[in-house]
C-alpha positions in Angstrom: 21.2 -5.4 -1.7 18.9 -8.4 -3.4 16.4 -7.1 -0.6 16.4 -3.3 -1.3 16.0 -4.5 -5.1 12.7 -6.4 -3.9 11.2 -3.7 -2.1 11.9 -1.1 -4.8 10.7 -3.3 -7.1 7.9 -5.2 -5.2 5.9 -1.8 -4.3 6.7 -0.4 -7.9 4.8 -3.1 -9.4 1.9 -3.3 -6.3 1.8 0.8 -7.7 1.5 -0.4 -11.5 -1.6 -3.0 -10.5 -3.3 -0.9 -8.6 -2.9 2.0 -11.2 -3.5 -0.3 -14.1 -6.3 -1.9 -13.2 -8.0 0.9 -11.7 -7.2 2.8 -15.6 -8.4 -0.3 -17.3 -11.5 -0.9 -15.4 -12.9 2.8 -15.6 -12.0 2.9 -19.3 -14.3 -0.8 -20.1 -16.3 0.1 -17.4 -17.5 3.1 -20.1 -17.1 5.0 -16.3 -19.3 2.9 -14.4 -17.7 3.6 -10.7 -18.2 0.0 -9.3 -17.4 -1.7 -12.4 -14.1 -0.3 -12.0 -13.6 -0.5 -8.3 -14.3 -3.9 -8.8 -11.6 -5.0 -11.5 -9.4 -2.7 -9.2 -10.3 -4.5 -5.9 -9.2 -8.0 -7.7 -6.9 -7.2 -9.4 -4.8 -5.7 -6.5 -5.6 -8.7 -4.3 -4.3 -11.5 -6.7 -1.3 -9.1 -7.3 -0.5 -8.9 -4.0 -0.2 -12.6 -3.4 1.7 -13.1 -6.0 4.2 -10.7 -5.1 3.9 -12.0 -1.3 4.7 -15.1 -2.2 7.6 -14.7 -4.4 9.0 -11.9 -2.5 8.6 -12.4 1.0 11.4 -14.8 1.5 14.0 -12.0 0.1 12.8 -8.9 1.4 9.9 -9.5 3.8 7.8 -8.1 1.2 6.5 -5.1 3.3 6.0 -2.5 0.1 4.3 0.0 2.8 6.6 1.8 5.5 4.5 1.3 8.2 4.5 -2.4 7.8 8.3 -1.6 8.1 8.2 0.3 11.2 6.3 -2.5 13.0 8.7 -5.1 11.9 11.6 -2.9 13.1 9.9 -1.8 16.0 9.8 -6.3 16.4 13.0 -6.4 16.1 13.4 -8.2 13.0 15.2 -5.3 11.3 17.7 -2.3 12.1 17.1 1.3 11.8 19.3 1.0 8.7 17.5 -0.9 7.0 14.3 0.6 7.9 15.3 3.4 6.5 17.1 1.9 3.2 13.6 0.2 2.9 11.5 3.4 3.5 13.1 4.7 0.3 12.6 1.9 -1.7 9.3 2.1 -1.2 8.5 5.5 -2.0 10.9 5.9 -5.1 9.2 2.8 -6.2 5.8 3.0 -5.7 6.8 6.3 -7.8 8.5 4.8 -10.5 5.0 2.3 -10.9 2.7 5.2 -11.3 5.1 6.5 -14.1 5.3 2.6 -15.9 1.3 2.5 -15.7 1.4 6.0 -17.7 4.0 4.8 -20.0 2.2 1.1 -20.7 -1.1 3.3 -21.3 0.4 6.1 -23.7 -0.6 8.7 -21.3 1.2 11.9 -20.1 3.7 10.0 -17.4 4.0 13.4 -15.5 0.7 14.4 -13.7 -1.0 15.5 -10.9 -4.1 14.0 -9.7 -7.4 16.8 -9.0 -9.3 13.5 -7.1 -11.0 15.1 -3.8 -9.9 12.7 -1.0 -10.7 14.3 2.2 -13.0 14.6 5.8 -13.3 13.2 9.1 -15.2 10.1 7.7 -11.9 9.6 5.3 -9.2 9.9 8.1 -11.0 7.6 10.2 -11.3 4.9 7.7 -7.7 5.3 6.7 -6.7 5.0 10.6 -9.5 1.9 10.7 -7.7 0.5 7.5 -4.1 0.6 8.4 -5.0 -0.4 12.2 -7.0 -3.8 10.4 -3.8 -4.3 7.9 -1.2 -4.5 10.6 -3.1 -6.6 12.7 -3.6 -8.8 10.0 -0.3 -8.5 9.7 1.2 -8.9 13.1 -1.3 -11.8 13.7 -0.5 -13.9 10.9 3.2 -13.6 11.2 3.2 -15.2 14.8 -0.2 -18.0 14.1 -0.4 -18.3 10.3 3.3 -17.4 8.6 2.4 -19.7 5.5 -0.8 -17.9 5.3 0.2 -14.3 5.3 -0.2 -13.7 1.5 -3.4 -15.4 1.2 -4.4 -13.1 4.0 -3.0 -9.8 3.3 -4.5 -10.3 -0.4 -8.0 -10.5 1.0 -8.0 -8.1 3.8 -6.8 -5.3 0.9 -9.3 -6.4 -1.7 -12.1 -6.6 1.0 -11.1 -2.9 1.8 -11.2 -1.6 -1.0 -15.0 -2.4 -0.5 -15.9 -1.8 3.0 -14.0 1.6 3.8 -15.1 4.8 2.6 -11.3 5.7 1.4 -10.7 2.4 -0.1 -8.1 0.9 1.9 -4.8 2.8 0.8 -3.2 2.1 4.6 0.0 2.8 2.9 2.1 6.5 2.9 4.3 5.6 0.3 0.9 4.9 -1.8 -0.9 7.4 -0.7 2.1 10.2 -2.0 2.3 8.0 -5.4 -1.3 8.1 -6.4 -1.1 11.7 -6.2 1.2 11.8 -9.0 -1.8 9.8 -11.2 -4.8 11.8 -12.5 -6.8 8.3 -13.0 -8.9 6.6 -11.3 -6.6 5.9 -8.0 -5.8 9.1 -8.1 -5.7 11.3 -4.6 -5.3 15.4 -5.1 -1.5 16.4 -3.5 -3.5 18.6 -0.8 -5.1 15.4 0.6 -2.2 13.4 1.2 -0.8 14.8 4.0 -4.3 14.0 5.8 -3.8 10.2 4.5 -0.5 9.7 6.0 -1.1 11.4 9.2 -3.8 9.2 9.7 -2.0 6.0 8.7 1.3 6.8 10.9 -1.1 7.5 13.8 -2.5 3.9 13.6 0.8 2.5 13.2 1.8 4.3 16.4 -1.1 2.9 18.2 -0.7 -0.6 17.0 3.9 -0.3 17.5 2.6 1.3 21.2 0.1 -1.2 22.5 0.7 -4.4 20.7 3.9 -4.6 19.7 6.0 -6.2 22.5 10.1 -4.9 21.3 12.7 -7.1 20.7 16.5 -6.4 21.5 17.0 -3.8 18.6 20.2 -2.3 17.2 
């Protein structure tokens, strides 16, 4: 149960950074775009560590079910759990869009009219999500004390050098839709995200994840 609890509440607060900051850095940015993509960019990274670090050793800390599907696929969890885990992390990256609403008095049900979409966007959220898991897989095997430290950086550089700023999560991609803020991502636009995110997980489950005796 303690590592349901830490996914749930892990992704719910990774949601509530990245919605915060992003709110927070458009509002004193007076609107300036890169003044608020770069509080947002930081912000994220330095949460993510933090919740790396002090999470990992329940949970895993995935907060993104395709990070879950590649440790499953590795063997180092059960379909069960995969699937336990998969709803954590959408209810809760969820539930964080609605506490960054509440914490800024705005409406806490919305719907987000943010134009994420085209060829150029898939591909960078198949290029994203293909880079994350690598990071991933790579620093679990060669650099395990280093995995926070490196997840933190890969996301905050992507938020920079990937035209659909590095979402490389489904369960985030759905949430933000339910935001009309900065991070926000129209409902009709989603569906393109995550099909392009589960495709790269495929890819990287397929070729370079070698299974383990599973369940």
């Amino acid at each position: 149960m303690r590592s349901y609890v830490s996914e749930f509440v892990g992704t719910a607060l990774l949601l509530a950074i990245v919605a915060g900051s992003g709110f927070m850095g458009e509002s004193l940015g007076a609107g300036n775009a890169a003044v608020a993509l770069l509080g947002n960019s930081i912000a994220t990274g330095a949460g993510l560590y933090a919740l790396i670090t002090l999470l990992g050793p329940i949970s895993g800390a995935h907060f993104n079910p395709v990070v879950t599907l590649m440790f499953w696929k590795l063997g180092h969890l059960d379909l069960k759990k995969m699937w336990g885990y998969w709803a954590c992390q959408f209810a809760g990256a969820i539930c964080g869009i609605w506490l960054t609403h509440l914490m800024f008095s705005l409406p806490i049900i919305q719907e987000s009219t943010k134009v994420r979409t085209g060829l150029g966007i898939w591909a960078s959220e198949f290029i994203s999500t293909l880079v994350l898991l690598a990071v991933i897989h790579i620093g679990d095997k060669e650099a395990k004390d280093r995995v926070p430290m490196l997840v933190a950086l890969t996301v905050t550089a992507g938020y920079w050098f990937t035209s659909s700023t590095f979402f490389a999560n489904p369960a985030v991609a759905l949430a933000r839709s339910f935001t009309n803020t900065f991070v926000g991502i129209a409902p009709g636009d989603v569906l393109g995200f995550v099909i392009a995110e589960v495709l790269a997980a495929i890819v990287m489950v397929g070729l370079f994840c070698r299974s383990k005796k599973l369940p």
